[in-house]
VOPAGU-2260 file (C-alpha; in pm, 1 decimal, decimal comma):
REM VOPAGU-2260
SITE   aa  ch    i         X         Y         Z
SITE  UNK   A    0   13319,1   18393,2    3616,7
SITE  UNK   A    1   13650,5   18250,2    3426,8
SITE  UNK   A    2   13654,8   17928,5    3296,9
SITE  UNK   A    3   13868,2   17654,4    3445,8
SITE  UNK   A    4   14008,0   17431,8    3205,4
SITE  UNK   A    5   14182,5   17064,6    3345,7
SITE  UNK   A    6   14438,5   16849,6    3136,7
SITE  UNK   A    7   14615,8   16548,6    3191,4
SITE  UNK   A    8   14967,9   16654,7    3350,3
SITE  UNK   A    9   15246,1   16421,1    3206,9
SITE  UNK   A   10   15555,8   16688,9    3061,0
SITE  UNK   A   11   15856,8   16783,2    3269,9
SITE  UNK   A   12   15763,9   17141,5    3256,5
SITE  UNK   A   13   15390,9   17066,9    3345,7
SITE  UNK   A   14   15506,0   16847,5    3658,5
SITE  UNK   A   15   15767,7   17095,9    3753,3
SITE  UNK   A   16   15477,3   17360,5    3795,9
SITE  UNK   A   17   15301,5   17141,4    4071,8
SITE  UNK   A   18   15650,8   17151,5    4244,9
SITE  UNK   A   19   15579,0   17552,1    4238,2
SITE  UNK   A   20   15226,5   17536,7    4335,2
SITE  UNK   A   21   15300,4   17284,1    4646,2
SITE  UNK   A   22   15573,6   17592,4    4734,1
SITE  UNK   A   23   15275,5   17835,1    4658,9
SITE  UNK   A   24   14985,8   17725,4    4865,1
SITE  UNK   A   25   15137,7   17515,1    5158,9
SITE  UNK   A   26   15481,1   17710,3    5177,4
SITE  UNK   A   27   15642,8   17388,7    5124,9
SITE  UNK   A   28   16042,5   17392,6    5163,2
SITE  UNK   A   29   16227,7   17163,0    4881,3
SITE  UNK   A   30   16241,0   16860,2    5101,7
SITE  UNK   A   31   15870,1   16823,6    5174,3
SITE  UNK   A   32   15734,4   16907,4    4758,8
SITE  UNK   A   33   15676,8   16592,1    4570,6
SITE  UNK   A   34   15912,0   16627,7    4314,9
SITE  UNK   A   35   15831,5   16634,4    3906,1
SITE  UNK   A   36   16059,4   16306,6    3960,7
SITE  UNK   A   37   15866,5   16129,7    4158,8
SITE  UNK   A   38   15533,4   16297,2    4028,9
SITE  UNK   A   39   15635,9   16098,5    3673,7
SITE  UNK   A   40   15751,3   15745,7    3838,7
SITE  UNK   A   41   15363,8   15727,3    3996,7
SITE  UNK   A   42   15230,8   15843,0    3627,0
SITE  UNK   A   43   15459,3   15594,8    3499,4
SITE  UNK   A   44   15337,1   15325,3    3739,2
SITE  UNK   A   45   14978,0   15400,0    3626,2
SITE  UNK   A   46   14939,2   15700,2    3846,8
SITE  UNK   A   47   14743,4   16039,3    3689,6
SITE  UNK   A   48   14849,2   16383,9    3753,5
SITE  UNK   A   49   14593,0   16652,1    3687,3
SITE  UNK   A   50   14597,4   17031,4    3631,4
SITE  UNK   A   51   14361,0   17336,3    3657,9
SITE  UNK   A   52   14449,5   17568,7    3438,0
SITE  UNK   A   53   14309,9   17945,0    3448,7
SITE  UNK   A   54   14425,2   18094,2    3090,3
SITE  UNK   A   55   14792,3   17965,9    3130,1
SITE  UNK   A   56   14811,4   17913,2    3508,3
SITE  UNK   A   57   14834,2   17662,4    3657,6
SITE  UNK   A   58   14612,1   17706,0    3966,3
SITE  UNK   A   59   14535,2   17358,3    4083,7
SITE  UNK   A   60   14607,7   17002,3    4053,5
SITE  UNK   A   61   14585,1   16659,1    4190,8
SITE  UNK   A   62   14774,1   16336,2    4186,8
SITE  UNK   A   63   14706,8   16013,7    4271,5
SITE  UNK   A   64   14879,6   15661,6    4291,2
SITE  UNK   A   65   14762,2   15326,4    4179,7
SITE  UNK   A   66   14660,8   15075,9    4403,8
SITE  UNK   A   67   14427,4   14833,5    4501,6
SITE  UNK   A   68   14141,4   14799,6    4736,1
SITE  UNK   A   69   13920,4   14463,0    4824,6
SITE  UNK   A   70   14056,8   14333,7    4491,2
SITE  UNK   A   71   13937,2   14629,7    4289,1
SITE  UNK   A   72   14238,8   14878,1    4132,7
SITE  UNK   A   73   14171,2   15237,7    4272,8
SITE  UNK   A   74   14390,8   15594,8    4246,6
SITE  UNK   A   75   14445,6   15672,6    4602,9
SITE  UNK   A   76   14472,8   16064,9    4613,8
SITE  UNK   A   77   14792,1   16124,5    4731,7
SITE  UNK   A   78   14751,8   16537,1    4741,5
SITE  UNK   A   79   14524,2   16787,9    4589,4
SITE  UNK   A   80   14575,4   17181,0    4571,0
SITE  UNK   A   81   14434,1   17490,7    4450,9
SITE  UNK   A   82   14539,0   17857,7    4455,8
């Protein structure tokens, strides 16, 4: 069995590979991927982007959004994929 590895997602290139992987499993046209763009503004915000990585590949990720939820601050999960 291969060993999945997960990092903290916060470089252009990193956040442009969820773009790809969006494409990848869900067949995603340009106008329905969260962008790297946007990906960055909810890091930014206090959001978290994950990846896991097989080797090199990305082959799975999640991000999530602050928020805040009977007055406790939560990530909401705003999409999760895997290859």
């Amino acid at each position: 069995m291969k060993q999945i590895n997960y990092r903290t997602l916060v470089s252009p290139a990193e956040l442009s590979r969820i773009e790809k992987l969006q494409r990848d499993v869900w067949g995603m046209t340009d106008l329905h991927v969260v962008g790297a763009s946007t990906i960055r503004w909810m890091i930014h915000i206090g959001g978290l982007a994950l990846g896991a990585y097989d080797e090199d590949h990305l082959v799975g990720f999640c991000i999530a959004s602050p928020g805040k939820r009977d007055d406790q601050l939560v990530l909401w999960s705003d999409m999760t994929g895997i290859h």
